[in-house]
N, C-alpha and C positions, 0 to 999 in steps of 0.2 A: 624781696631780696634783702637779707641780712647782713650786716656790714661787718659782721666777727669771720673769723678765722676758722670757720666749723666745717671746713672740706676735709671727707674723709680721704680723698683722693689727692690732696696735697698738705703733708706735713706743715708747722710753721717753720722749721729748721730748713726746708726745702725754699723758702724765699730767702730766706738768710744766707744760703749757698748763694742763692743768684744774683743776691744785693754781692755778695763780696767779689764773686767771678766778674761783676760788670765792673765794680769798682777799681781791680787789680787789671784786667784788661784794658778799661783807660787810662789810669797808669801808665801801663807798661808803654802806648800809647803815643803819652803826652810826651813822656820821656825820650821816646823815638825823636817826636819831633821837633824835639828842642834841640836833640845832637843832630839833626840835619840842619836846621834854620840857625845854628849857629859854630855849626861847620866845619 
């Protein structure tokens, strides 16, 4: 099993959506729950 990025079947640009969709989602988030925990 090789450790490069060689799947024809997933882009590299396709994990870089998914890095930022997770990132922006927790975000969005944490943000929520700071405006509830602080009220």
């Amino acid at each position: 099993m090789s450790t490069k990025m060689d799947n024809p079947e997933r882009p590299v640009w396709m994990n870089w959506a998914f890095l930022g969709i997770f990132l922006w989602t927790s975000w969005q988030l944490a943000g929520f729950w700071m405006e509830r925990l602080n009220g």
